[in-house]
VEXMILUM-81734 format. One record per residue (C-alpha): residue number from 0; x, y, z. Coordinates in steps of 0.02 Angstrom, whole numbers, plus 50000, padded with zeros to 5 digits. Layout:
<recs>
rec n=NUM	x=X	y=Y	z=Z
...
</recs>
This chain:
<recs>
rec n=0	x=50000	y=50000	z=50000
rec n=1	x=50074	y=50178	z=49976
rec n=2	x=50122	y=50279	z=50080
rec n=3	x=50004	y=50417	z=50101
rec n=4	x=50005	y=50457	z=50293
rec n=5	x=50132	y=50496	z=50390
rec n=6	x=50117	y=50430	z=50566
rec n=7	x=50233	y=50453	z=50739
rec n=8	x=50189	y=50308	z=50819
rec n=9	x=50347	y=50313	z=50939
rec n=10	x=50242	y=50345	z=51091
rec n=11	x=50162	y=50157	z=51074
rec n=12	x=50243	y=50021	z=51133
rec n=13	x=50272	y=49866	z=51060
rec n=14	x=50180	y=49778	z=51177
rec n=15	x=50027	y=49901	z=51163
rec n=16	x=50008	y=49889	z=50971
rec n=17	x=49943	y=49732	z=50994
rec n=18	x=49870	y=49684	z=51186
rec n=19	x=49836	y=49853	z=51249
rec n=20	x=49743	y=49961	z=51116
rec n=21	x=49580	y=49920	z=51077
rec n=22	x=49484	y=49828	z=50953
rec n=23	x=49361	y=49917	z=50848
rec n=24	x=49202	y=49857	z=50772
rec n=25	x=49110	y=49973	z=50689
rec n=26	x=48931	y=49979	z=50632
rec n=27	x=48823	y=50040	z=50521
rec n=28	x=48645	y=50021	z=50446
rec n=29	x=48582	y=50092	z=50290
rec n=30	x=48402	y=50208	z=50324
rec n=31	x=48356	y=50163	z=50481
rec n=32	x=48256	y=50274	z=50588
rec n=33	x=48293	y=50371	z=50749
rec n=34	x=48162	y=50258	z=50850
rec n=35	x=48169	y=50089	z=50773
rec n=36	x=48285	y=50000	z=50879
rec n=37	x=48241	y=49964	z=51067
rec n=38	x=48337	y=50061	z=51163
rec n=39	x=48271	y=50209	z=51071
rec n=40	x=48098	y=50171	z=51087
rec n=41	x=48064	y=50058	z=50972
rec n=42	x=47955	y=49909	z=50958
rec n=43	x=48057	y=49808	z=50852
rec n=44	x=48140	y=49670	z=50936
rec n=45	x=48332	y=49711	z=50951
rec n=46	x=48407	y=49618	z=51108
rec n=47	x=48573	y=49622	z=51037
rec n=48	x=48594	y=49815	z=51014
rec n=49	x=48499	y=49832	z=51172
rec n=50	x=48596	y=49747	z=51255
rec n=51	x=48770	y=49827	z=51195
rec n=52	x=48671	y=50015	z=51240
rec n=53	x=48622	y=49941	z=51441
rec n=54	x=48821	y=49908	z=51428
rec n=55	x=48867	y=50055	z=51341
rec n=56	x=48831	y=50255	z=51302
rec n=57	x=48691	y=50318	z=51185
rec n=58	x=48718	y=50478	z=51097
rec n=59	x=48550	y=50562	z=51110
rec n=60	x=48615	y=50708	z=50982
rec n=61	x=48703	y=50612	z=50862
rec n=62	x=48709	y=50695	z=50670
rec n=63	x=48737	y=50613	z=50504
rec n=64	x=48746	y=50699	z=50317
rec n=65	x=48566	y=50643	z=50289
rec n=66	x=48613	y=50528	z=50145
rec n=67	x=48721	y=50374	z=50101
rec n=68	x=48874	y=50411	z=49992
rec n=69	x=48904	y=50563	z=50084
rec n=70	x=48878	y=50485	z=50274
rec n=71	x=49013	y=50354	z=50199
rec n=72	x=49141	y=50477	z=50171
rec n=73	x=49141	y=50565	z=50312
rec n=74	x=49140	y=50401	z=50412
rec n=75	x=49290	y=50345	z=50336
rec n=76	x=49375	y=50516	z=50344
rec n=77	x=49362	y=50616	z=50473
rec n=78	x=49296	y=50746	z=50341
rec n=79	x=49151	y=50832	z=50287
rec n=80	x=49087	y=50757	z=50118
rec n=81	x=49130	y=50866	z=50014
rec n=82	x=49298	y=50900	z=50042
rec n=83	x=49351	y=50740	z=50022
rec n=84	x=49235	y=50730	z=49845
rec n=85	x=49088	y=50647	z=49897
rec n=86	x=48958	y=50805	z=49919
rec n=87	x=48843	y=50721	z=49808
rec n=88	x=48823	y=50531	z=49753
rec n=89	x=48920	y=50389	z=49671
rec n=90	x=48820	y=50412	z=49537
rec n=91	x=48914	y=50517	z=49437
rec n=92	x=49095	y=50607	z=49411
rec n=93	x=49052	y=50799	z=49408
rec n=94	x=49225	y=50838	z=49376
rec n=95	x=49219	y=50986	z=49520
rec n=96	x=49305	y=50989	z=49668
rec n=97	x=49179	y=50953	z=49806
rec n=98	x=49082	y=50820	z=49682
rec n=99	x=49200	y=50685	z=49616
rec n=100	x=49071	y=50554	z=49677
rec n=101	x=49197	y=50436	z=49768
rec n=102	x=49344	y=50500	z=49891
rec n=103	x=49496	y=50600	z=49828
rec n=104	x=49651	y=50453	z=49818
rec n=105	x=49763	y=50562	z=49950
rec n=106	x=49626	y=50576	z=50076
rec n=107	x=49664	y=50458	z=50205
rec n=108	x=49531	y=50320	z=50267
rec n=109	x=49527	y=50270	z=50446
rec n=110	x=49550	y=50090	z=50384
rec n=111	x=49731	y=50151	z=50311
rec n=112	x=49791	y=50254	z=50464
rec n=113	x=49753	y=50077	z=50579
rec n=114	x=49824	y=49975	z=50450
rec n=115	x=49994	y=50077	z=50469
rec n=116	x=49980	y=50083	z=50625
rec n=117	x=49988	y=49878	z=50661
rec n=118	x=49800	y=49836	z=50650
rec n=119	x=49736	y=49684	z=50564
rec n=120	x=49568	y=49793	z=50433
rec n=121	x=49430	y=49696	z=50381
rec n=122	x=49275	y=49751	z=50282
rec n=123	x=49101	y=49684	z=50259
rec n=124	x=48941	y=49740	z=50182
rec n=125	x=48899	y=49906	z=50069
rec n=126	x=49047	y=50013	z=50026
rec n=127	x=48943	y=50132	z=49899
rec n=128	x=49112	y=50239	z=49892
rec n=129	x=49168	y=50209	z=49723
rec n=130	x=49112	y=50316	z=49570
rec n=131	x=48976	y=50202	z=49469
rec n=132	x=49032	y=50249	z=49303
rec n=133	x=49219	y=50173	z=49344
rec n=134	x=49126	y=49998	z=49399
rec n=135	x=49196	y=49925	z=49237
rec n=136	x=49136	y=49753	z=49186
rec n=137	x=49274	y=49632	z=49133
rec n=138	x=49192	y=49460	z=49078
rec n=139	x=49063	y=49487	z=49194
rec n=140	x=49194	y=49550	z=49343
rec n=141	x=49221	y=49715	z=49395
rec n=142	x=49398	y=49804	z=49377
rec n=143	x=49458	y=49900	z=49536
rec n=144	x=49491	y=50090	z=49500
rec n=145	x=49592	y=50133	z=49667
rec n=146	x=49446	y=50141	z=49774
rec n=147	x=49392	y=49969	z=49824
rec n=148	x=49419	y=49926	z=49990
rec n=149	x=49570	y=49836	z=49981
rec n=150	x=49650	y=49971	z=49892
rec n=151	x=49589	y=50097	z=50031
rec n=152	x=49669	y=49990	z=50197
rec n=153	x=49563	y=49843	z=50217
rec n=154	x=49668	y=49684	z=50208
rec n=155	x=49507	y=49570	z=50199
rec n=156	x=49351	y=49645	z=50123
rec n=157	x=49184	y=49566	z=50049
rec n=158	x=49014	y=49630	z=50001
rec n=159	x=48917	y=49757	z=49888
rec n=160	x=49002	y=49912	z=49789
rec n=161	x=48846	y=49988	z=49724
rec n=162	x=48703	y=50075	z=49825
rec n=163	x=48561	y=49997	z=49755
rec n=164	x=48528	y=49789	z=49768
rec n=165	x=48436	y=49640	z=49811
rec n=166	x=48429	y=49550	z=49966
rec n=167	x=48408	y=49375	z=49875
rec n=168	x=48481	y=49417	z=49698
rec n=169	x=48625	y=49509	z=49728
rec n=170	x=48729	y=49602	z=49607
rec n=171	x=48908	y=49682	z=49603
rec n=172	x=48998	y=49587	z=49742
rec n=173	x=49178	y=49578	z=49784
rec n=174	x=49278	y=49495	z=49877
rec n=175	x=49439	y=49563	z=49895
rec n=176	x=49512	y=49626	z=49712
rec n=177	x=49376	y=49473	z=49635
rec n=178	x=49217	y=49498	z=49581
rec n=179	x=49083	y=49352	z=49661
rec n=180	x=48929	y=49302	z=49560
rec n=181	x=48770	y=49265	z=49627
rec n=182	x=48769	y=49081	z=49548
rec n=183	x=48919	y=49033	z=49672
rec n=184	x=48842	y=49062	z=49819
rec n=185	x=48710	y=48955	z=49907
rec n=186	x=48523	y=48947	z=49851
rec n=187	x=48457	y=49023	z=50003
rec n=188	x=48590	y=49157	z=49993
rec n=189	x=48506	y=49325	z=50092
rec n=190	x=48623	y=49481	z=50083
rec n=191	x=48609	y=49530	z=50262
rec n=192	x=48645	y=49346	z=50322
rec n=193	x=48796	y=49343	z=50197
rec n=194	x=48857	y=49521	z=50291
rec n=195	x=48857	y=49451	z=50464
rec n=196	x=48929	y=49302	z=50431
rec n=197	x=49099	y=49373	z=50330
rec n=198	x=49125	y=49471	z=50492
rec n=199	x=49102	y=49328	z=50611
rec n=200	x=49236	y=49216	z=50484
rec n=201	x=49375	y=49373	z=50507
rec n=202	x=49341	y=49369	z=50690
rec n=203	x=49369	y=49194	z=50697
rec n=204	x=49517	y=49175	z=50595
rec n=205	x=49601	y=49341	z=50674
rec n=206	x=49740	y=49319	z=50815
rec n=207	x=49731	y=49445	z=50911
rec n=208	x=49896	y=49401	z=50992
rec n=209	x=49970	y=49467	z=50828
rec n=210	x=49884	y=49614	z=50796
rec n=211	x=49712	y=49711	z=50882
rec n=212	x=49571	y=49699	z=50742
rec n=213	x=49467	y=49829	z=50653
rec n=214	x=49316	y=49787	z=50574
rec n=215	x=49181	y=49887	z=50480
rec n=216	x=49028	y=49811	z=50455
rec n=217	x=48913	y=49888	z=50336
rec n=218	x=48739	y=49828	z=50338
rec n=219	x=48639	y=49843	z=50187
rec n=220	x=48482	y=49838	z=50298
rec n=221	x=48349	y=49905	z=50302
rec n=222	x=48376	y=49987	z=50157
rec n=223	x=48256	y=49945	z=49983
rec n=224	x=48190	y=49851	z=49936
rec n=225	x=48098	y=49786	z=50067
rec n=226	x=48124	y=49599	z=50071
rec n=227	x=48116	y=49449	z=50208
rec n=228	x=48102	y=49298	z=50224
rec n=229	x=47906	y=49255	z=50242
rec n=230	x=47896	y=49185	z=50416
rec n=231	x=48004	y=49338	z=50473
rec n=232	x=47842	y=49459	z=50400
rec n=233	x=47716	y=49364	z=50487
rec n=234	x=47785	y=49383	z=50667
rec n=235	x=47777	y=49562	z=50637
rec n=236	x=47601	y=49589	z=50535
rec n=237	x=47489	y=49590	z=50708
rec n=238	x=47591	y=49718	z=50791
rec n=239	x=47567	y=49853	z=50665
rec n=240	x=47383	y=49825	z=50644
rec n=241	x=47357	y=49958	z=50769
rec n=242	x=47432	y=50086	z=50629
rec n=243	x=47555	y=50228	z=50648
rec n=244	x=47459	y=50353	z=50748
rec n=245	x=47462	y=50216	z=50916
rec n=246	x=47630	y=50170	z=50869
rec n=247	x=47693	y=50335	z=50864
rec n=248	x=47628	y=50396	z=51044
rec n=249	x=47674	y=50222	z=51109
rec n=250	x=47877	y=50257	z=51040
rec n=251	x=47866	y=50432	z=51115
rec n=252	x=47813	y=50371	z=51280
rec n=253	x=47938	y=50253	z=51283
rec n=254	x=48061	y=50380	z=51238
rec n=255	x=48022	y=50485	z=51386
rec n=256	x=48027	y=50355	z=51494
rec n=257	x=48233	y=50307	z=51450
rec n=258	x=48253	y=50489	z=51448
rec n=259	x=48295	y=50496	z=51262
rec n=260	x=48188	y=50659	z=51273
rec n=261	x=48126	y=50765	z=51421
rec n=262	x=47979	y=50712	z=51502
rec n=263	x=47885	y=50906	z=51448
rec n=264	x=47917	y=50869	z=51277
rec n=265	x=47771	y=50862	z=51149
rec n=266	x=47764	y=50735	z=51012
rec n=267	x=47748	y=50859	z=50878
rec n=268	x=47618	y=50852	z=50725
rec n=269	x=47722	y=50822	z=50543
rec n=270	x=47560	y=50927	z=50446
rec n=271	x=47710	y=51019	z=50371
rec n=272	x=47786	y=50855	z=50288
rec n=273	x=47615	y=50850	z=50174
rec n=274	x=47563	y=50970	z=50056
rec n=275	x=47360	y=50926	z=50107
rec n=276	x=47323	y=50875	z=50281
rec n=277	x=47402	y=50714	z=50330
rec n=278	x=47309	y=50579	z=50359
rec n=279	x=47286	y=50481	z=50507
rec n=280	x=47257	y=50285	z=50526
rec n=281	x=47074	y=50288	z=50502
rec n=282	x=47067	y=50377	z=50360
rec n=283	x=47146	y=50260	z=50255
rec n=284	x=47059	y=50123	z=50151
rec n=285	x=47079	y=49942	z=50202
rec n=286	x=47177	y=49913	z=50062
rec n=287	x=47319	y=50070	z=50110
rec n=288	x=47304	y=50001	z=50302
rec n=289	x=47351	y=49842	z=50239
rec n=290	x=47472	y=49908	z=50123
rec n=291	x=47562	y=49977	z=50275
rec n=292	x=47554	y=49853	z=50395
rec n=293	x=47647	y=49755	z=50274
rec n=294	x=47783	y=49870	z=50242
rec n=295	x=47830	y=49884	z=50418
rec n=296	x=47826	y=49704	z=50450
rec n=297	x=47954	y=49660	z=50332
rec n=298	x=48080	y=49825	z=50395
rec n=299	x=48034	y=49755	z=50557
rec n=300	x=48115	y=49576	z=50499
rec n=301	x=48241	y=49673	z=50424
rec n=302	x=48296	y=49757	z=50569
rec n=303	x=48284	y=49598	z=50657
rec n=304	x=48362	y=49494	z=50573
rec n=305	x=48512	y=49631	z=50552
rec n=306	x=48527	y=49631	z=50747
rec n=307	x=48524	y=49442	z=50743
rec n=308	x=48692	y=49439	z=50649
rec n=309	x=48735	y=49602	z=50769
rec n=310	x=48729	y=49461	z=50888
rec n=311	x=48826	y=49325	z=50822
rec n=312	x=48983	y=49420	z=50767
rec n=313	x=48952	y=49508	z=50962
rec n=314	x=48976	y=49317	z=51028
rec n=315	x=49105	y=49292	z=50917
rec n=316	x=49201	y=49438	z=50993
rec n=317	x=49183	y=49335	z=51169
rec n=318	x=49223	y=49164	z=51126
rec n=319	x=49374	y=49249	z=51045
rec n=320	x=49399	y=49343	z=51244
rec n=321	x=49414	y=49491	z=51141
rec n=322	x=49255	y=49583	z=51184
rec n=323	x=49306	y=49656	z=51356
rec n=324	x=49441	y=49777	z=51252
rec n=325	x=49342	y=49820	z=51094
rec n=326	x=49267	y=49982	z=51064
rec n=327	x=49098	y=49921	z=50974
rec n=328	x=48998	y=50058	z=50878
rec n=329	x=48833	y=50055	z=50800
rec n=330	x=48761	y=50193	z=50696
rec n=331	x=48652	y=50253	z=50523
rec n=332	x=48693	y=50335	z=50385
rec n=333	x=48534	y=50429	z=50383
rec n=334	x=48351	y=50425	z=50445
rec n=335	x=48202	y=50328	z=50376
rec n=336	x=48159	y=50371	z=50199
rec n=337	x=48005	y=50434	z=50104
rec n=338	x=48042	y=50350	z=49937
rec n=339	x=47900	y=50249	z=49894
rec n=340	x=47764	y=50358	z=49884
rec n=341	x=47621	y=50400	z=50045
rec n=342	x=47634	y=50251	z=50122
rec n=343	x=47817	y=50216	z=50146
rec n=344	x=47810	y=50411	z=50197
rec n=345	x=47677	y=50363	z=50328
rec n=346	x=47811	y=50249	z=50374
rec n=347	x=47950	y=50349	z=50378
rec n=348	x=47859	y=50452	z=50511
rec n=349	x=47851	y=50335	z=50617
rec n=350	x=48038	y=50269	z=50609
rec n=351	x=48104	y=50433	z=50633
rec n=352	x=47996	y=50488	z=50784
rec n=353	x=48006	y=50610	z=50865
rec n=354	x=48058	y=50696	z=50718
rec n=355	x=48016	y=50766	z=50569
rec n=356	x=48055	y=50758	z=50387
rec n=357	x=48158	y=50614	z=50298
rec n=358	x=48326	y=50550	z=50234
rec n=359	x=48417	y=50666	z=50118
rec n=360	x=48337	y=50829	z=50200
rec n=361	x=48427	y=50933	z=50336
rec n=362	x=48297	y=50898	z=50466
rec n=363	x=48298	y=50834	z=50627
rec n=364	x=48226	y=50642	z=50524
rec n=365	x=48357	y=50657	z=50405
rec n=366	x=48510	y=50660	z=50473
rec n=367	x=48487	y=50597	z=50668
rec n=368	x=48520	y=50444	z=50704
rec n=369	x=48543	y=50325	z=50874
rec n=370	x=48717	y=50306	z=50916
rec n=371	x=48784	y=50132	z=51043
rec n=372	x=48958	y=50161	z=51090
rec n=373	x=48986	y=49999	z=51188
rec n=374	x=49184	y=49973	z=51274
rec n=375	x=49172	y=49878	z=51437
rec n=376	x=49358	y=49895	z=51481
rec n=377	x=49335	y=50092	z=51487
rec n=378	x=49151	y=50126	z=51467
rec n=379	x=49095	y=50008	z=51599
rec n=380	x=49059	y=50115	z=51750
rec n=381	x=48952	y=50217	z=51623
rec n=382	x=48840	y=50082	z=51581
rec n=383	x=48672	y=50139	z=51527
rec n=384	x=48687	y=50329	z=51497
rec n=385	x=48656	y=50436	z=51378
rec n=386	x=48745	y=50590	z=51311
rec n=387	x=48670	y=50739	z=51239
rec n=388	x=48802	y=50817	z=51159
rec n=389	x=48780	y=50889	z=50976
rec n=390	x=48888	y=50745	z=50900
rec n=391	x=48937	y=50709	z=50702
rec n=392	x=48991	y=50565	z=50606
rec n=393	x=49137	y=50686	z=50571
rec n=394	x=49184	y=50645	z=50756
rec n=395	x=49197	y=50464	z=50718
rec n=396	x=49366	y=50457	z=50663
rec n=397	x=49467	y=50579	z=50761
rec n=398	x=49385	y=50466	z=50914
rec n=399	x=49467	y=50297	z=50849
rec n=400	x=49636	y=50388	z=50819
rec n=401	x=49621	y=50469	z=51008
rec n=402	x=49586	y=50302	z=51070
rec n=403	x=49703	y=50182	z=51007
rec n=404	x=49840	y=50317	z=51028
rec n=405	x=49891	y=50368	z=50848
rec n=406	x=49988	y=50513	z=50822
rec n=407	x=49946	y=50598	z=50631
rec n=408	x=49983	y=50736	z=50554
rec n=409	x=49824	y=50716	z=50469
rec n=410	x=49689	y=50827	z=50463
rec n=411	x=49515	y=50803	z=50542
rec n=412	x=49358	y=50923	z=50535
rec n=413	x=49269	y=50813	z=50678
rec n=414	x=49344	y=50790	z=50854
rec n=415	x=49352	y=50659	z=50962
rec n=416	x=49216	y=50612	z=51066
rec n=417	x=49295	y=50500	z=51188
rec n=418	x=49314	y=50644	z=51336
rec n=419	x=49084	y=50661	z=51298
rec n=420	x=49082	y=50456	z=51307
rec n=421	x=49167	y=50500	z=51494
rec n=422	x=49060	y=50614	z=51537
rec n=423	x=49123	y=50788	z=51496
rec n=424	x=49040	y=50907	z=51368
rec n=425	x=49106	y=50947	z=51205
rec n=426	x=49165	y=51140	z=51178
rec n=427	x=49052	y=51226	z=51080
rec n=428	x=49069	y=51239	z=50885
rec n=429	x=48971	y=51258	z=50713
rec n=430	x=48900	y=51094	z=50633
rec n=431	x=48870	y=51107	z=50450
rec n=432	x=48772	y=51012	z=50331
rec n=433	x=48719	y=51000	z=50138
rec n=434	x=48629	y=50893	z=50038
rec n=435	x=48546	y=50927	z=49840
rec n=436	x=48521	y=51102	z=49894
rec n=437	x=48469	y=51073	z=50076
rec n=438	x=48556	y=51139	z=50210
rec n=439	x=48573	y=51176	z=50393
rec n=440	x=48701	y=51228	z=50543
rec n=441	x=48680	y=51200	z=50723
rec n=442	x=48770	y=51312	z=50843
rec n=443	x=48717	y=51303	z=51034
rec n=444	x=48533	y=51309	z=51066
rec n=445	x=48521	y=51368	z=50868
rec n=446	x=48487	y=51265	z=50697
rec n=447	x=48474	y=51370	z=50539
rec n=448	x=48406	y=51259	z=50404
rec n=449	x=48326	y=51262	z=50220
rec n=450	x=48236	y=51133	z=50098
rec n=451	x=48288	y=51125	z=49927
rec n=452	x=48324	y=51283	z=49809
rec n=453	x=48321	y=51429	z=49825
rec n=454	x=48399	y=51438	z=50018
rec n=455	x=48267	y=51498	z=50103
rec n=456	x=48327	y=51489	z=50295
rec n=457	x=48220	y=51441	z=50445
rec n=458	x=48279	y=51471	z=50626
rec n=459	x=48250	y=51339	z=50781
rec n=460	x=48282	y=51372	z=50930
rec n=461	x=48336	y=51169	z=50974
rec n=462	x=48344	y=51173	z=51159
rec n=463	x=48174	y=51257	z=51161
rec n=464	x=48092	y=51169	z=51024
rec n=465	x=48193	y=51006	z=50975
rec n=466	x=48079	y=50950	z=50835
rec n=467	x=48088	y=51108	z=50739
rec n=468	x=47889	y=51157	z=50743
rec n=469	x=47917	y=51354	z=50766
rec n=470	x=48023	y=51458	z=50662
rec n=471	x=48080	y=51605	z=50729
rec n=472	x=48160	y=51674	z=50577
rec n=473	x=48059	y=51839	z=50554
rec n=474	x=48074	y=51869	z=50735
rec n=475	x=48277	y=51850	z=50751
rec n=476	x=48359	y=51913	z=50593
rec n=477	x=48515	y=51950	z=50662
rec n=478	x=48544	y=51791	z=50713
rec n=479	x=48500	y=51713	z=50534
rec n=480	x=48635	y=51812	z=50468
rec n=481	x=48748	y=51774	z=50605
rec n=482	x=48733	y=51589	z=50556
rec n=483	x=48707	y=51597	z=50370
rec n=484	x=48885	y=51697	z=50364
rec n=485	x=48959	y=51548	z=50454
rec n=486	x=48880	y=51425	z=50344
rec n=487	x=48939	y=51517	z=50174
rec n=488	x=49124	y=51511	z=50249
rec n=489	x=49104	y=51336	z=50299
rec n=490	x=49028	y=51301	z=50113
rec n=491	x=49136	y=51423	z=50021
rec n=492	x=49307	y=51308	z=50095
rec n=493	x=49230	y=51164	z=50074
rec n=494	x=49186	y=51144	z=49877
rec n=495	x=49000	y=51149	z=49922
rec n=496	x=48962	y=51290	z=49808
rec n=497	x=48907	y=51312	z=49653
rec n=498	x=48736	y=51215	z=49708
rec n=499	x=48669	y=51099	z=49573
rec n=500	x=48482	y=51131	z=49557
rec n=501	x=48452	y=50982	z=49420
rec n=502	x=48353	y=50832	z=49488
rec n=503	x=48426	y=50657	z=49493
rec n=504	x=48414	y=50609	z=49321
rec n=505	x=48449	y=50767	z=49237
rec n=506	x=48610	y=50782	z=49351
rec n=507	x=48694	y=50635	z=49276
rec n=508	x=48642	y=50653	z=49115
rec n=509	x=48713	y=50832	z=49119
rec n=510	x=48865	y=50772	z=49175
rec n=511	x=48910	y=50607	z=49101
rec n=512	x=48874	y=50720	z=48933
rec n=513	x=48993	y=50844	z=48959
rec n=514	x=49119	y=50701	z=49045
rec n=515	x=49104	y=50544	z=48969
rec n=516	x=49251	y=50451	z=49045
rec n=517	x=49186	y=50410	z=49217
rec n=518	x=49348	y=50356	z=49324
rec n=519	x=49339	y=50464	z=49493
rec n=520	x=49485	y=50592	z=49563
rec n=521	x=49639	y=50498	z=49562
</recs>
């Protein structure tokens, strides 16, 4: 692997880089909701995540980019989106600075600074970081540009490149620098399954004598399409006959009682999320209620059968003895989505309760998302607790480097989060965000934040108001421009600007016109 880091790791001692500095398993699911899992008040059966948050640290405030590619990026880097290249999708090159659709080649991943630093890097699931139009087909394989995980740090990777897939049929897998077709894998093959049970094989077969492991386990799940096995459905389909509008109340009560919100707070009407009035659960026809009830049952399997593998590569971790020194962290890249017309938006609402809005958007349902941080050895006298810090997925990395002692000279625009995982707050700063035109920053008790083109601000206060149901942007104008000159810096030094204002289809066709040769910064 080249050299692109330069590390002093003088301060580590021998005996350290292997028995003393801790293993890292990290997490991530693909559009789940704020509320779905049980710990944060949802109704979905999740004993293994539950169990690693009663042993852990939830992060009640914990802030992703509101989409995939870019949530990715920043993941791996340390770095807002688009400074790294990913601002928008992997869907196509844009040949501008903040919009290269996969990660610029000198930007170093996490998975490269461990590597160098004497861990043993493993990958498994959805990587979604490589440009789409450089997935080049070579008798049916796939030819690695530079930005496949093994060429980014991982010494052992398998799973998905592409965003978009099936659960049972799935399409553009790798293992490693090979391409693996559907046909050689079993008949019963289910993606998620496949997922959790690479990462319990590398835990298995890693000594951690030799080396401490890092692992990055991307699930696919729950994202579309919606798929399960049948008897996985059924267990779910009488729980949601009682419709969204119980389930919603019953997930906010729960809430309050674990203290994921205040025990004043409101659950707040979404009539803003619907151009007409939004329908409640009797409204509906049959036919739309049992439209619905399906669509959660099968994300409920999803979910469920994600935490199931949660669970075995968890045990695998303690048959191993390794689990007692492993920093285990579970996250999204985004809240619930509204693709799929009313009733996966009816849905979405619930998933993301308390909040409002949807994956890809800059509010409060887009881009929060629960947060486990689970290391008995040091986090086991905080069992239980939650922190409300304003946290990013920015933070992510500079965390792992503070905690397995790694001195870099490279550059971070998150901060570590291990002294707020302690107990201690986090100084205050700026948050920015930006997503097809839609934007935000949080500062303090404040959240500017806009939908779509042209920016046209609204101002929360979040302490006050948490789910963002009164703007106060006529009545504070000096504090709108306060924040909105932050967030032009912010977006002027990070490539954000120009905005595109094309839709999805338009935007690639515009630009795989005017650059044809699809192959990513390099």
């Amino acid at each position: 692997m080249k050299c692109i880091i330069a590390l002093t790791i003088s301060l580590i001692s021998e005996s350290l880089l292997a028995d003393d500095r801790p293993n890292i398993l990290l997490i991530m699911s693909d559009d789940l909701g704020y509320s779905d899992i049980g710990s944060y008040g949802g109704e979905i059966n999740t004993p293994n995540l539950d169990a690693l948050a009663e042993n852990g640290i939830r992060l009640t405030q914990f802030k992703t980019t509101g989409r995939c590619c870019p949530s990715r990026a920043s993941l791996m880097t340390g770095r807002y989106a688009h400074a790294v290249g990913m601002g928008w999708m992997t869907a196509v090159d844009e040949n501008r600075p903040g919009y290269r659709g996969q990660v610029y080649s000198d930007v170093p991943f996490i998975s490269e600074i461990l590597k160098e630093s004497g861990y043993k890097t493993y990958f498994s699931g959805k990587w979604h970081l490589t440009v789409d139009g450089a997935i080049k087909s070579a008798d049916k394989g796939y030819l690695p540009n530079g930005s496949w995980p093994f060429q980014r740090g991982f010494d052992e990777s398998f799973g998905i490149l592409t965003g978009g897939n099936d659960y049972y049929n799935t399409t553009f897998m790798f293992r490693n620098q090979e391409s693996v077709s559907r046909d050689s894998l079993a008949e019963d093959w289910y993606l998620t399954h496949g997922i959790n049970n690479a990462s319990v094989d590398y835990i298995k077969s890693h000594d951690f004598n030799d080396a401490p492991l890092f692992l990055y386990l991307a699930h696919f799940a729950p994202h579309r399409p919606l798929q399960a096995p049948e008897s996985r459905i059924e267990k779910y389909m009488e729980q949601y006959r009682v419709g969204y509008d119980v389930l919603r109340v019953s997930r906010f009560e729960k809430m309050k009682e674990l203290g994921i919100v205040s025990d004043n707070a409101t659950l707040p009407d979404l009539e803003a999320e619907y151009l007409e009035k939004r329908p409640d659960w009797e409204s509906l026809t049959s036919e739309q209620q049992d439209q619905w009830i399906r669509e959660m049952a099968t994300y409920a399997a999803m979910v469920e059968i994600m935490d199931d593998g949660i669970g075995d590569v968890i045990n695998a971790l303690k048959e191993k003895n390794a689990l007692e020194n492993t920093l285990v962290i579970f996250i999204s890249d985004n809240g619930a989505t509204e693709e799929g017309g009313l009733i996966s938006k009816l849905a979405a609402d619930l998933s993301n309760t308390p909040y409002r809005s949807y994956k890809r958007y800059n509010y409060g349902g887009g881009i929060s998302s629960p947060a486990i941080l689970s290391w008995p050895a040091k986090l086991g006298e905080f069992a239980n607790e939650l922190r409300a810090d304003v946290t990013h997925i920015i933070d992510i990395v500079p965390t792992l480097v503070d905690v397995t002692w790694i001195n870099t000279d490279t550059s971070f625009d998150g901060v570590s989060i291990f002294e707020v995982m302690l107990g201690y707050q986090l100084p205050e700063r700026h948050v920015f965000f930006e997503h097809e035109g839609n934007a935000a920053v949080i500062y303090d008790d404040w959240k500017l934040v806009s939908k779509g083109f042209p920016i046209d601000w609204e101002l929360y206060n979040i302490k006050r108001d948490p789910f963002e149901q009164k703007n106060l942007e006529t009545f504070l104008p000096a504090q709108v421009y306060d924040l909105h000159v932050e967030w032009v810096k912010w977006a002027e030094k990070n490539h954000v600007l120009p905005l595109e204002t094309a839709g999805w289809s338009d935007r690639i066709k515009h630009y795989k016109t005017l650059y044809p040769e699809q192959s990513g910064p390099q």
